[in-house]
C-alpha positions in Angstrom: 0.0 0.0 0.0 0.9 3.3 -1.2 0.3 6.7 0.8 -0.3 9.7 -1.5 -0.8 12.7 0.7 -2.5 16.0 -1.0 -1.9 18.8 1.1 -4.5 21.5 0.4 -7.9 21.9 -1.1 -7.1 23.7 -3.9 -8.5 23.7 -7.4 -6.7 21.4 -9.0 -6.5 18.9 -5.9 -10.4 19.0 -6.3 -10.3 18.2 -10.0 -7.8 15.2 -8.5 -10.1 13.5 -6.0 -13.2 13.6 -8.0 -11.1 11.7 -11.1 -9.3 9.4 -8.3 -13.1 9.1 -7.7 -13.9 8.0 -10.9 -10.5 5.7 -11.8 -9.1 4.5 -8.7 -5.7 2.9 -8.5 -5.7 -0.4 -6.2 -2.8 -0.4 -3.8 -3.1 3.5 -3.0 -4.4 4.9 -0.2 -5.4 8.8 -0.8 -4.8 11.3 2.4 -5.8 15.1 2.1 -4.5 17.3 4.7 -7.0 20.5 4.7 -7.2 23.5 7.2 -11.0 23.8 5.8 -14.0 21.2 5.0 -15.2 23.6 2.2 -12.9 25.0 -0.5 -13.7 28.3 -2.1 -14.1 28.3 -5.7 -12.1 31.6 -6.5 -14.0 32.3 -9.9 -17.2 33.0 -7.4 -16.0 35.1 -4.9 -16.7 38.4 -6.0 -19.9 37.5 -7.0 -20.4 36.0 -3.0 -19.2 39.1 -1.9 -21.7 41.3 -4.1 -24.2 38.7 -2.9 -25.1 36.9 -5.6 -24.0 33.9 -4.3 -24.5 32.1 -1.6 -21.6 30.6 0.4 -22.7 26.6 -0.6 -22.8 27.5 -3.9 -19.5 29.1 -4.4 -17.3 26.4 -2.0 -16.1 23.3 -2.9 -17.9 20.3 -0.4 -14.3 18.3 0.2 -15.7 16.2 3.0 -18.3 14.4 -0.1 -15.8 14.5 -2.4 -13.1 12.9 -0.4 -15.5 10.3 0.2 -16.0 10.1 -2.9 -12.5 9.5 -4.1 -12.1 7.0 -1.4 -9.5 9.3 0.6 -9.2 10.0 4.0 -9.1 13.9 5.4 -7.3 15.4 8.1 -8.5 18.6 9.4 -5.1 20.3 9.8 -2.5 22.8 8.5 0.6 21.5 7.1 3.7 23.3 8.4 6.6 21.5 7.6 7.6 18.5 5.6 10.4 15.7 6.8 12.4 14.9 4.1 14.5 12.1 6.1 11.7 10.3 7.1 8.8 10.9 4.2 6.3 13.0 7.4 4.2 15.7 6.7 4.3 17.8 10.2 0.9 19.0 11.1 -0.5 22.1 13.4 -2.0 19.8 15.5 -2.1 16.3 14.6 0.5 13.7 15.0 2.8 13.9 11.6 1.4 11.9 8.4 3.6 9.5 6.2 3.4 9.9 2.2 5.1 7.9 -0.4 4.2 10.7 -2.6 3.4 14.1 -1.9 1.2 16.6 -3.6 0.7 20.2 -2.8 -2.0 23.1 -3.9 -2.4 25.5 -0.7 -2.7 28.3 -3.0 -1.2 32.0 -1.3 -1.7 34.7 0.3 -1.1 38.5 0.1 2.5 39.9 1.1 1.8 42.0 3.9 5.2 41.4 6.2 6.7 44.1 4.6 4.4 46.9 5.6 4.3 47.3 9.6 1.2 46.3 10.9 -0.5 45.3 7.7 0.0 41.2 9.6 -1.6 42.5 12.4 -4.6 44.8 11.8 -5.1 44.5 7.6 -7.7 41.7 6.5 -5.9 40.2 4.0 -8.1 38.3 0.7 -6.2 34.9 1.7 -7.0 32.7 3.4 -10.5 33.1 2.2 -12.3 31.5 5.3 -10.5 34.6 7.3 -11.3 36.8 4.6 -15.1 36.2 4.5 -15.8 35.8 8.4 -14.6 39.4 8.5 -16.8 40.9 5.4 -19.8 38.9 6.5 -19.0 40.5 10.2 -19.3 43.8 8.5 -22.3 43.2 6.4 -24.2 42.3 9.4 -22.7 45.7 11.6 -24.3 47.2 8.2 -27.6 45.5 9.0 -28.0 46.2 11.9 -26.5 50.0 12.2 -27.0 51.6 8.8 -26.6 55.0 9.9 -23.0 54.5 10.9 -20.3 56.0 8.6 -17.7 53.3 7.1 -14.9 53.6 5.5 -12.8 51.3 3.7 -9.9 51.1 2.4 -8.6 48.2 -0.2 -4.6 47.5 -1.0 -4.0 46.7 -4.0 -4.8 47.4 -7.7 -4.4 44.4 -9.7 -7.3 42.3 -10.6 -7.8 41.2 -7.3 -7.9 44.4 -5.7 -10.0 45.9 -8.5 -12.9 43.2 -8.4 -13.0 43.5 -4.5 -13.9 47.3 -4.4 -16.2 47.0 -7.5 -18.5 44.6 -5.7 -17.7 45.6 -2.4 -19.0 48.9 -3.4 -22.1 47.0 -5.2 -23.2 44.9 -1.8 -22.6 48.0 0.6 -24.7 50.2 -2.1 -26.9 47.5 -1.6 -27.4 47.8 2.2 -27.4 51.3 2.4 -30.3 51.4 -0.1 -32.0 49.2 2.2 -31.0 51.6 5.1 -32.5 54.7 3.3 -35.6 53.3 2.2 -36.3 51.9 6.4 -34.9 55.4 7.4 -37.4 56.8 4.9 -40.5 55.0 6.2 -39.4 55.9 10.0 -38.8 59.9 8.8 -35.3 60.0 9.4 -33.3 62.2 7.4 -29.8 61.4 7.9 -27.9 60.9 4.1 -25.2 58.6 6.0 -23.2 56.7 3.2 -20.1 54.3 3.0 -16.7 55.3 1.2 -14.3 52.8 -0.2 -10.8 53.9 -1.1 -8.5 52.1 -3.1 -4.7 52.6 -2.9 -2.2 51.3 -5.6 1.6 51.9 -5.4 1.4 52.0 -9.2 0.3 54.9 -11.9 -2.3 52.3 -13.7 -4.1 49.8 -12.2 -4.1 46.2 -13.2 -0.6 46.2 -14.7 -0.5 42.8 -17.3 -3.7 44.1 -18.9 -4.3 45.9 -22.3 -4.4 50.1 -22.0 -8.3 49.6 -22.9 -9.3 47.6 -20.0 -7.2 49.4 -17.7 -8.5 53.0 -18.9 -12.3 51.6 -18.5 -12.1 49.9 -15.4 -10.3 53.0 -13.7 -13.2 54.9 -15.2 -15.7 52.6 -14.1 -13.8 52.7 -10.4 -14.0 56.7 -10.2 -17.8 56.8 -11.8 -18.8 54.5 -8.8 -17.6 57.3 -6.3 -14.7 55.0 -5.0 -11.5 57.2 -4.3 -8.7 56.0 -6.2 -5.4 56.8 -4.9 -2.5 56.0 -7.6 1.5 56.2 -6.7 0.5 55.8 -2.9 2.5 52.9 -1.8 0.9 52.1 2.0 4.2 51.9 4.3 2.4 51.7 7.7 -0.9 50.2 9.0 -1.6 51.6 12.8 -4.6 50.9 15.3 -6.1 53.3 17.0 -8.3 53.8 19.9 -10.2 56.5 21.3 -12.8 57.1 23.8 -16.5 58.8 23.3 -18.3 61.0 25.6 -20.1 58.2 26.8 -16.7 56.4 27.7 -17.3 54.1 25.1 -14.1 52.6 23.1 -14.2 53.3 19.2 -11.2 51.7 17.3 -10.0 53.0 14.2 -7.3 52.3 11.6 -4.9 54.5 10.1 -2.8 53.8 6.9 0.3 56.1 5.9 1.7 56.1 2.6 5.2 56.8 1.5 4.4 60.1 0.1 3.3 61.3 3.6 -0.4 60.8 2.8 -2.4 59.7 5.5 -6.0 58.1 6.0 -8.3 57.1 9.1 -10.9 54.1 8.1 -13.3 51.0 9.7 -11.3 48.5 7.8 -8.6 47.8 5.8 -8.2 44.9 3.2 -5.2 43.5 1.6 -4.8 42.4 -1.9 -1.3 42.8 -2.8 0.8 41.0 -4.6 1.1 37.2 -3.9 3.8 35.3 -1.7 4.2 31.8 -0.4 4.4 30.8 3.1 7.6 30.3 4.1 7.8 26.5 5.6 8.1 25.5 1.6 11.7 26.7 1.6 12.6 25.6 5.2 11.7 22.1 4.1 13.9 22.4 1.7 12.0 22.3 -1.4 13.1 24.6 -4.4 11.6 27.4 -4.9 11.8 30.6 -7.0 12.7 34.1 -5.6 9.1 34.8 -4.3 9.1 31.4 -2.1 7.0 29.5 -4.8 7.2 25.6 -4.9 9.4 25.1 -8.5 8.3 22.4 -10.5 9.1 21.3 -14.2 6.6 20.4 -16.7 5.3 17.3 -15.1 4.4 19.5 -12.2 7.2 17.6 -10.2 9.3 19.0 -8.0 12.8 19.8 -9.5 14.2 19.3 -6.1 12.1 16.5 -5.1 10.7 13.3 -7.3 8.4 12.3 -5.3 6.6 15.5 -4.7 4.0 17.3 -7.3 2.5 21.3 -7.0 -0.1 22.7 -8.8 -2.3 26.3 -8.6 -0.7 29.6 -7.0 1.7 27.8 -5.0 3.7 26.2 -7.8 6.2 28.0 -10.3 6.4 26.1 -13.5 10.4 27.0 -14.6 10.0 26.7 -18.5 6.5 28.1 -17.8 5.9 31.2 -15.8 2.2 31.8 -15.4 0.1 35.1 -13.7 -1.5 33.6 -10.2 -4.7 32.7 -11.5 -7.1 30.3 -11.0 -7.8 29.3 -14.2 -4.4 28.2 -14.8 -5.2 25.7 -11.2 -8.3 24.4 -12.7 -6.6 23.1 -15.9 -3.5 21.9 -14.1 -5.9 19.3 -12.0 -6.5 17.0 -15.0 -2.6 16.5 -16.1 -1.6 16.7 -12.4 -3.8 13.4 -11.7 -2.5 11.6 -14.7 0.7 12.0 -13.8 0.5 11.3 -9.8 -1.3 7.8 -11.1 1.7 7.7 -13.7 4.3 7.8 -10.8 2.8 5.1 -8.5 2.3 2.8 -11.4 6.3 3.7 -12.6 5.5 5.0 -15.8 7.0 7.9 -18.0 5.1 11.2 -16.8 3.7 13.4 -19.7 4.7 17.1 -20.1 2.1 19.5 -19.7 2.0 23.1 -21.5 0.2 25.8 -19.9 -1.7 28.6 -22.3 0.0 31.5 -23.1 -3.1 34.0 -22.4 -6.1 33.8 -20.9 -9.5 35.2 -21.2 -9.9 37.2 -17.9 -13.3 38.0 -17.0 -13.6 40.4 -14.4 -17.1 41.1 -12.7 -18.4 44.8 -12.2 -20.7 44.2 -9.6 -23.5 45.4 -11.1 -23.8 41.7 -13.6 -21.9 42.8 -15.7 -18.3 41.8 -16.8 -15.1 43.3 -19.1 -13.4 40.6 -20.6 -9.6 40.8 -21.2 -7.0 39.1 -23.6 -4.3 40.4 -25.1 -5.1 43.4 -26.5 -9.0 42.6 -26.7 -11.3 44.2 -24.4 -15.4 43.7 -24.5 -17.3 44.9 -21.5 -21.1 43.3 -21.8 -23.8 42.0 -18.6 -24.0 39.2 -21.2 -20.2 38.2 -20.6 -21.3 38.3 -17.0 -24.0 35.3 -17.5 -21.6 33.5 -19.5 -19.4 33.8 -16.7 -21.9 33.0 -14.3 -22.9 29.7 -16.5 -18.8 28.7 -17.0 -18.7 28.6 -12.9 -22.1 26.7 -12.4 -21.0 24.4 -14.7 -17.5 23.5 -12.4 -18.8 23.7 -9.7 -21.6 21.3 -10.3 -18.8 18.8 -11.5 -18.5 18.4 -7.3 -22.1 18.0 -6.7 -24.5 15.3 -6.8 -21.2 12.6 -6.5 -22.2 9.1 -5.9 -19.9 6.8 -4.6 -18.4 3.9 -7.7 
């Protein structure tokens, strides 16, 4: 018997146990090592947070689908791996042996830079993390609409873009809601949310065509959300102070390079990604970032027996954007050649797309899509979207044990 440990519920680990599921290999057994019991499908997030998903239709169910697949899961953090004696070191559990390893933990914003962005920024990774403290907010929004908030988002790429377009959208949403209950109570009070967005660059979304870029920044400023270009955020600082009615109010305060500074409710972090650092320390190659280096097979070039896929993973001969479409179409070559190496056969190179549509939601149901130099904004690219994720994600539903 064969242990083959998957460390992570990634995209492309998903893809994995639902083929395992479907072509089983006799003689292996099948160990997933996850922090979380749902996965989050990234491709739905935005939409979640705009609310137009619900959280069980945008996450991944990896307790049914490890049953599915036949493979056992441990509700843990990997922190380390034991090279010497083949152990995956856990959080809290006793270690795990693997005959071969396989990892997709995905990454997380770099924050340890920037002074007390680790401590007091949310940051968009881990998602779990992430969403606990927007849903936290949403419900302070509920239930006290005529407090002031303001945001502020780090970040301009992609990520940082989508977040404060339907961020804005959901909050809009609320205080609409607010208005119309302050409205039938006679209140007068105009109250409303403000969402700032700070980029250390002059453009946002560099690795996109001029077009998309110009719109979405046009789309960004039309929406009333202050855009704050060439800021690079240096500091992040909590601070308390006390009300007449001896009441504690915290507040955060960022400070940018330039001297600019900006009191706020909350701060989010979407910055470029990084790797956490226990890849290295294992000793595991990586690239300059801290990313996992594999070769074409998605095998480690340090490491045989040891495969990566999605964010965390560099291909050498292949550098890719961190993107989840580039996880999902990893999960399909990364399974065939996982069963290839337990059954000792010749692994089978894998070539990753050059470009890739990106489709990036408004948060009003509508979507710009960008590749290349092509740029079409349209609500109808938005329900294609919309049909392209139902369609994965129902590949993880309805799964009946064979």
């Amino acid at each position: 018997m064969k242990d083959l440990v998957l460390i992570g519920g990634g995209h492309s680990h998903a893809i994995v146990l639902k083929m395992f599921g479907i072509k089983p290999l006799p003689g292996v057994r099948l160990i997933l090592i996850s922090d979380v019991l749902h996965a989050p499908y990234s491709g739905m997030l935005p939409g979640h947070v705009a609310g137009f998903y619900n959280y069980d239709r945008c996450h991944i169910d990896l307790r049914s689908l490890a049953e599915f697949a036949g493979c056992q899961i441990l509700v843990d953090r990997a922190i380390a791996i034991d090279f010497n004696k083949n152990l995956v070191i856990c959080q809290t559990r006793p270690p795990v042996n693997f005959d071969l390893l396989s990892v997709d933990i995905g990454s997380t914003p770099a924050t340890l830079s920037v002074p007390g962005a680790t401590e007091y920024a949310i940051a968009a990774k881990p998602v779990p993390e992430f969403l606990a403290s927007w849903n936290q907010l949403i419900s302070e929004r509920q239930n006290h609409p005529e407090k002031p908030l303001r945001i502020v988002i780090v970040g301009g790429g992609a990520g940082g873009v989508e977040l404060a377009l339907n961020m804005q959208s959901r909050l809009g949403k609320e205080e609409g809601r607010g208005k119309r209950e302050e409205k039938r109570g006679k209140r007068e009070e105009n109250l409303s949310s403000e969402i700032h967005l700070f980029h250390s660059g002059a453009e946002l979304m560099q690795g996109h065509n001029q077009r998309v870029r110009r719109r979405l920044q046009e789309i960004i400023i039309s929406r009333g959300i202050q855009l704050h270009l060439k800021e690079k955020v240096c500091a992040v600082e909590k601070m308390e102070r006390e009300t007449n009615s001896q009441i504690t109010i915290t507040d955060y305060q960022i400070s940018c390079k330039s001297g600019f500074k900006l009191k706020c409710d909350r701060i989010f972090w979407v910055t470029q990604a990084s790797a956490p650092n226990w890849i290295g320390k294992s000793g595991l190659a990586t690239d300059s970032n801290g990313f996992m280096q594999v070769n074409d097979c998605l095998q480690s070039v340090s490491h045989p027996n040891v495969f990566g896929a999605g964010d965390i993973a560099a291909m050498v001969n292949y550098p890719r954007p961190k993107a989840g479409v580039f996880a999902v179409r990893q999960g399909k070559p990364l399974f065939e050649n996982l069963q290839q190496f337990l059954l000792g056969k010749p692994l089978k190179p894998f070539v990753p797309q050059e470009q890739y549509l990106g489709l990036i939601g408004t948060g009003n149901k509508r979507a710009i899509a960008s590749r290349g130099n092509f740029m079409w904004e349209s609500a109808l690219l938005w329900y294609w979207k919309d049909w392209i994720d139902r369609q994965f994600m129902q590949k993880f539903s309805n799964l009946t044990q064979k």
